[in-house]
Steps between C-alpha positions, in 0.01 A plus 500: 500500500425844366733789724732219643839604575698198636405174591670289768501106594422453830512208721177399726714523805298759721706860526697458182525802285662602146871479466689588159529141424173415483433770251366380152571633199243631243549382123433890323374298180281251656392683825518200670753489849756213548735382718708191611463378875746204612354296711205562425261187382191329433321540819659814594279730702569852328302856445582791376556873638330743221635878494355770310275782493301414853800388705621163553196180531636191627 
């Protein structure tokens, strides 16, 4: 996403917020943000907290 600062995993569970490690990482040659969840799996209900310009969107 164009402006985005840091990305976060979060869990479904209502009220959770960003912590440190949920952070991803963004790949400066690719673009593209990664990160490695254990625990996480197939089935796994997941979104993502978006920072940047406008403020956080959940």
């Amino acid at each position: 996403m164009l402006g985005t600062q840091s990305q976060n995993l979060a869990s479904m569970a209502a009220g959770h917020r960003p912590v440190p490690p949920d952070e991803l990482v963004k790949d400066p040659a690719s673009g593209h943000w990664t990160g490695y969840f254990p625990g996480v799996v197939d089935g796994t209900k997941w979104g993502f907290f978006v920072t940047g310009r406008g403020g956080v969107q959940a």
